[in-house]
KENU-227338 format. One record per residue (C-alpha): residue number from 1; x, y negated, z negated; residue in one letter. Coordinates in steps of 0.05 Angstrom, whole numbers, padded with zeros to 5 digits, always signed. Layout:
BEGIN
{nr = NUM, c1 = X, c2 = Y, c3 = Z, rest = a}
...
***
This chain:
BEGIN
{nr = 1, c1 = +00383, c2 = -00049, c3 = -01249, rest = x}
{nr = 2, c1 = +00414, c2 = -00119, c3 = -01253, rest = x}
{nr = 3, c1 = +00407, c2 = -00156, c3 = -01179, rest = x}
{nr = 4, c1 = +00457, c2 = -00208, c3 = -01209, rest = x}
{nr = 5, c1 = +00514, c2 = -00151, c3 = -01227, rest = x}
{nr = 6, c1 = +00569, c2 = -00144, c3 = -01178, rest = x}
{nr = 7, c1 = +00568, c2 = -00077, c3 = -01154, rest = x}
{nr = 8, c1 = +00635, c2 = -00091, c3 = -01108, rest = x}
{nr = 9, c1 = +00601, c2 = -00082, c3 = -01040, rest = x}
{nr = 10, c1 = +00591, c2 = -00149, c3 = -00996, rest = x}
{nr = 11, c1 = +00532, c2 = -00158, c3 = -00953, rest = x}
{nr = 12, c1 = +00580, c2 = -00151, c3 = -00903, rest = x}
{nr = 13, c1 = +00609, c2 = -00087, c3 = -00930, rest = x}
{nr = 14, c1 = +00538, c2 = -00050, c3 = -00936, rest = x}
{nr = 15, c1 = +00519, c2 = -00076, c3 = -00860, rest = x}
{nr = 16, c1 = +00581, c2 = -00038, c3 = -00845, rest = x}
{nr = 17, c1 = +00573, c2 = +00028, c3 = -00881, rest = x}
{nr = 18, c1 = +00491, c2 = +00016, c3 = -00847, rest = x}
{nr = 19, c1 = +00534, c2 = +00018, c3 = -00774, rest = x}
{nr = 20, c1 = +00570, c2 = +00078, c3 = -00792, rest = x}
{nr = 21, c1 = +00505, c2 = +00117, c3 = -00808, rest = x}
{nr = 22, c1 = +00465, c2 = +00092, c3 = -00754, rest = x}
{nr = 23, c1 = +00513, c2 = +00077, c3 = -00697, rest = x}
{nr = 24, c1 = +00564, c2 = +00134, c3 = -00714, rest = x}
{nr = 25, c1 = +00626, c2 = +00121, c3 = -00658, rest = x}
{nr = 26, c1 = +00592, c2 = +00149, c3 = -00601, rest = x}
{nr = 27, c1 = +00630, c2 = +00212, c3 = -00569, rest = x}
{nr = 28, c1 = +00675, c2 = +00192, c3 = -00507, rest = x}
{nr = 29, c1 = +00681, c2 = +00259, c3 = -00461, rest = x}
{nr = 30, c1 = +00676, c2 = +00268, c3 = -00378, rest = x}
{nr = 31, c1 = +00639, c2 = +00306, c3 = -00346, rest = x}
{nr = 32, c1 = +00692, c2 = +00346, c3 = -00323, rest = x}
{nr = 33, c1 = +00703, c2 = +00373, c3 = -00396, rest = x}
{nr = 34, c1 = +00645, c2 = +00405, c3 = -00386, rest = x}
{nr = 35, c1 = +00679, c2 = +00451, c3 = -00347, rest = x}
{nr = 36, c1 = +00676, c2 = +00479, c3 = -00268, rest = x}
{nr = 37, c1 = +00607, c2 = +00476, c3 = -00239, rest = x}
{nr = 38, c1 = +00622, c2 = +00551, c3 = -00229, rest = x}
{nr = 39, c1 = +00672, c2 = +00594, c3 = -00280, rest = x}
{nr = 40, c1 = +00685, c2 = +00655, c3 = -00310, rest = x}
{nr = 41, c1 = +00676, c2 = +00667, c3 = -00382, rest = x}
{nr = 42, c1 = +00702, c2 = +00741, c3 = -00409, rest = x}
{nr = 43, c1 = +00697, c2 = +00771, c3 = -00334, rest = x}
{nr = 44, c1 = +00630, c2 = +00738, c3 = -00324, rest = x}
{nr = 45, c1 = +00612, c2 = +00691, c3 = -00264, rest = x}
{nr = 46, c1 = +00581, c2 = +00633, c3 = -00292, rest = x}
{nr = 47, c1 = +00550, c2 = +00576, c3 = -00265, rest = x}
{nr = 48, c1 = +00532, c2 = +00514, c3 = -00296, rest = x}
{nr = 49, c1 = +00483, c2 = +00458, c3 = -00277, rest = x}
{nr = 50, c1 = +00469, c2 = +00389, c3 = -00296, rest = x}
{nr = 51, c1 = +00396, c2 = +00357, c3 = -00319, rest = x}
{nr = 52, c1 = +00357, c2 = +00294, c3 = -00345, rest = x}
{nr = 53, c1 = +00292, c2 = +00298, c3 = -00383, rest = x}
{nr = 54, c1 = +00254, c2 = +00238, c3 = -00410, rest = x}
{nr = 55, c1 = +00247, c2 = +00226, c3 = -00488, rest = x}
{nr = 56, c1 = +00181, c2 = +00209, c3 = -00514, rest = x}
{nr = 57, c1 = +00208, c2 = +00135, c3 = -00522, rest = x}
{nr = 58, c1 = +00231, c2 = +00137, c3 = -00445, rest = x}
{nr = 59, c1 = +00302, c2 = +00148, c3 = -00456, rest = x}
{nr = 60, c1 = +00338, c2 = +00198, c3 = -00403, rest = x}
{nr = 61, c1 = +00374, c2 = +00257, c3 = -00451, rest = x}
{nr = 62, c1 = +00441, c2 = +00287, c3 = -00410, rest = x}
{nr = 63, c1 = +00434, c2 = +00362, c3 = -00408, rest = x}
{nr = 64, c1 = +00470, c2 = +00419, c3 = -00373, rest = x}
{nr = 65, c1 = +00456, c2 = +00499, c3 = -00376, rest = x}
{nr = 66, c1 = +00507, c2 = +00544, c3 = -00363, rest = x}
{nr = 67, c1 = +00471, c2 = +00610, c3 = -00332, rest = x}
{nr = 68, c1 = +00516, c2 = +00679, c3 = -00323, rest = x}
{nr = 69, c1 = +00519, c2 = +00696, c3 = -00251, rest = x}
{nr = 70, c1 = +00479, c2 = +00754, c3 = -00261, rest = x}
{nr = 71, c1 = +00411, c2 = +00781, c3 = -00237, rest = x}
{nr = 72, c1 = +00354, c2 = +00732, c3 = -00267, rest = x}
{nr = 73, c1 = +00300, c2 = +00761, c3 = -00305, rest = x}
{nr = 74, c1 = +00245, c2 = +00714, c3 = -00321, rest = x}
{nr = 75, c1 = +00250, c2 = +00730, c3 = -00399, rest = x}
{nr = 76, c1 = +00322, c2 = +00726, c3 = -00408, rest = x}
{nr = 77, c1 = +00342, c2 = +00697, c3 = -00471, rest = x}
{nr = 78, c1 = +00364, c2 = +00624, c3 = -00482, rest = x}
{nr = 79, c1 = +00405, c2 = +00588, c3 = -00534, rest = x}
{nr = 80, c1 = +00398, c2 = +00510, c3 = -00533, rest = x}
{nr = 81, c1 = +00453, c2 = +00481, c3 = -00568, rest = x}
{nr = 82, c1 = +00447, c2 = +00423, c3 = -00619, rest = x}
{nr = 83, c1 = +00512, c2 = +00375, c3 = -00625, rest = x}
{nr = 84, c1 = +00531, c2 = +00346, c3 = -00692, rest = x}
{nr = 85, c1 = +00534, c2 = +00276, c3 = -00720, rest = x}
{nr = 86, c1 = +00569, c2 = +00235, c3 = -00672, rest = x}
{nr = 87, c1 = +00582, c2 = +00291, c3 = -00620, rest = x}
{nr = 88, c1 = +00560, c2 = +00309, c3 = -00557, rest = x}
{nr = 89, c1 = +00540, c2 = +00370, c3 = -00507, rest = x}
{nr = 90, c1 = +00619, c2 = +00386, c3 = -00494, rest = x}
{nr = 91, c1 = +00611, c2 = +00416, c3 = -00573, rest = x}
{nr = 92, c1 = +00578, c2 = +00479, c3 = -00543, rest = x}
{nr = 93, c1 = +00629, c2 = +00500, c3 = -00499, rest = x}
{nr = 94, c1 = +00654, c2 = +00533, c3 = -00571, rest = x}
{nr = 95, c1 = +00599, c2 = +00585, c3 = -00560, rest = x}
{nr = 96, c1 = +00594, c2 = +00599, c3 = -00490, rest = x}
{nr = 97, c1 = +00643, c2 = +00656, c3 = -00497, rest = x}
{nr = 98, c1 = +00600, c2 = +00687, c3 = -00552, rest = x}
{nr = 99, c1 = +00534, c2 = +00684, c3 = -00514, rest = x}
{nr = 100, c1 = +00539, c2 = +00684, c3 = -00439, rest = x}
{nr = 101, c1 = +00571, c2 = +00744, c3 = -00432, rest = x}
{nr = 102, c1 = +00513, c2 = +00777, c3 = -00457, rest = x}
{nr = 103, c1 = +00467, c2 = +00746, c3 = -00410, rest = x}
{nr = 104, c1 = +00438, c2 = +00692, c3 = -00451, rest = x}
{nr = 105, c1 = +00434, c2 = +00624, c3 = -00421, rest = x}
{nr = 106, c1 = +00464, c2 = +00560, c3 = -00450, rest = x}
{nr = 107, c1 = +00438, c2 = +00497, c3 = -00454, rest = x}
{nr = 108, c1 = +00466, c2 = +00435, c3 = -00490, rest = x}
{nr = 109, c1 = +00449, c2 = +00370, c3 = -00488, rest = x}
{nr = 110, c1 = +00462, c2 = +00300, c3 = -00518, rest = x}
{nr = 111, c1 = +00418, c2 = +00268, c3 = -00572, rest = x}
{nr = 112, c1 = +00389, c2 = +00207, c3 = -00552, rest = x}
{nr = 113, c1 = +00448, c2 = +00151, c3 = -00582, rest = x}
{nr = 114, c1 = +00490, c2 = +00204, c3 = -00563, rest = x}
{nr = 115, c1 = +00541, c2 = +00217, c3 = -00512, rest = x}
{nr = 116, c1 = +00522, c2 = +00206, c3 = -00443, rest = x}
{nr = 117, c1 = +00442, c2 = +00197, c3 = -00463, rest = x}
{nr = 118, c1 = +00421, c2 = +00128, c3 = -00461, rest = x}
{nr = 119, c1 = +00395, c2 = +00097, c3 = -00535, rest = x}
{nr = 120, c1 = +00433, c2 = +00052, c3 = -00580, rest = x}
{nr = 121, c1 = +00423, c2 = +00087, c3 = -00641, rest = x}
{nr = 122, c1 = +00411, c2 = +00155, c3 = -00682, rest = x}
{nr = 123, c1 = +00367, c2 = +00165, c3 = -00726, rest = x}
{nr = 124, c1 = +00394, c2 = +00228, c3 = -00769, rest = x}
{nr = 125, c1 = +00338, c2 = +00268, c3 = -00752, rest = x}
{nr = 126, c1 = +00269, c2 = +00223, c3 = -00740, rest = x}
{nr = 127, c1 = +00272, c2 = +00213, c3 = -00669, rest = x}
{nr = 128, c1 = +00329, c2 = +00285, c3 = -00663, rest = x}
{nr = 129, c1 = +00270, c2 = +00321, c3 = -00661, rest = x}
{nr = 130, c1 = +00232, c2 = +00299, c3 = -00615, rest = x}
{nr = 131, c1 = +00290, c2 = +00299, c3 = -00564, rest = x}
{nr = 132, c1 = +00291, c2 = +00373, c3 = -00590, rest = x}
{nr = 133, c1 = +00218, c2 = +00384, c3 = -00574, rest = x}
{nr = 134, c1 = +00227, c2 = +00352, c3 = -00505, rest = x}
{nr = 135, c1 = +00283, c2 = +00398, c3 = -00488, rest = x}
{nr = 136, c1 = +00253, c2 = +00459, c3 = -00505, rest = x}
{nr = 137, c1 = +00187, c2 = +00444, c3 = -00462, rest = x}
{nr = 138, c1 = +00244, c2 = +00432, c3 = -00404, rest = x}
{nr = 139, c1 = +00270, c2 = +00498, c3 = -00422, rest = x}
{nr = 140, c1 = +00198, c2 = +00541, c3 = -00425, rest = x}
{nr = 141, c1 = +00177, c2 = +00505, c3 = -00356, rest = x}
{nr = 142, c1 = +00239, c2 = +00510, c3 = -00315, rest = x}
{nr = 143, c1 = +00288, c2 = +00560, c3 = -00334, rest = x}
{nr = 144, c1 = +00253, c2 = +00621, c3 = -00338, rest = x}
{nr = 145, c1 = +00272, c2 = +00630, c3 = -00400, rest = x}
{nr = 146, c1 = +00240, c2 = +00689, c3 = -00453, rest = x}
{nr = 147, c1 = +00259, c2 = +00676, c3 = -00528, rest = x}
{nr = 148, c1 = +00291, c2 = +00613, c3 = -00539, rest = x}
{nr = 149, c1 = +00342, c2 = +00603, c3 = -00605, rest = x}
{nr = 150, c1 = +00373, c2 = +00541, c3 = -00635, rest = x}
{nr = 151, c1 = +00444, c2 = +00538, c3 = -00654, rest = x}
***
């Protein structure tokens, strides 16, 4: 390796590409494309409901759950949705047709860097997990929820 040889990136051009990787665009959506606070989803009321949790570096994550209007059990299963790169929680509206009419819950939420969740940066996984960790405690302690997936 040869510091000296011109490999056709600037300084400038690699702090770029860096931006890109670490500050992604960050995904613009309302919170009305999250949908109706109360729906129907393949003939099944549905009723959705919005939530903050605190990060273990004291950022506030967005979250919703959507819920099927449907007798709770405590035990009813739970899927807790995890965006992509440079998405947000509006990405698991995709699924909600696959899982809520079944009675499983939905939750989604945004990454911490992401969406409406405060934080300047991702981190591609580092930090991901612990808002994942943080979200899933939420989930065992105030939902009611039995078995909990990731999607």
């Amino acid at each position: 390796f040869d510091e000296d040889e011109d490999d056709g990136l600037s300084d400038e051009g690699l702090d770029v590409f860096a931006g890109f990787i670490v500050r992604p665009p960050r995904a613009k959506y309302s919170i009305e494309d999250l949908g109706p606070m109360h729906d129907t989803i393949k003939n099944v009321r549905v009723t959705r409901r919005d939530f903050e949790v605190m990060n273990s570096r004291r950022l506030r994550l967005k979250c919703s759950i959507w819920e099927p209007e449907t007798e709770k059990q405590p035990g009813d299963p739970c899927v807790i949705y995890l965006h992509g790169n440079a998405s947000c929680r509006s990405e698991a509206l995709a699924i909600a047709p696959v899982v809520l009419p079944y009675g499983i819950k939905l939750v989604a939420f945004d990454f911490s860097g992401s969406g409406h969740s405060e934080g300047q940066y991702v981190s591609l996984g580092v930090f991901e997990k612990e808002d994942v960790g943080v979200v899933v405690k939420y989930v065992r302690q105030n939902v009611l929820a039995g078995d909990i997936a990731l999607w």
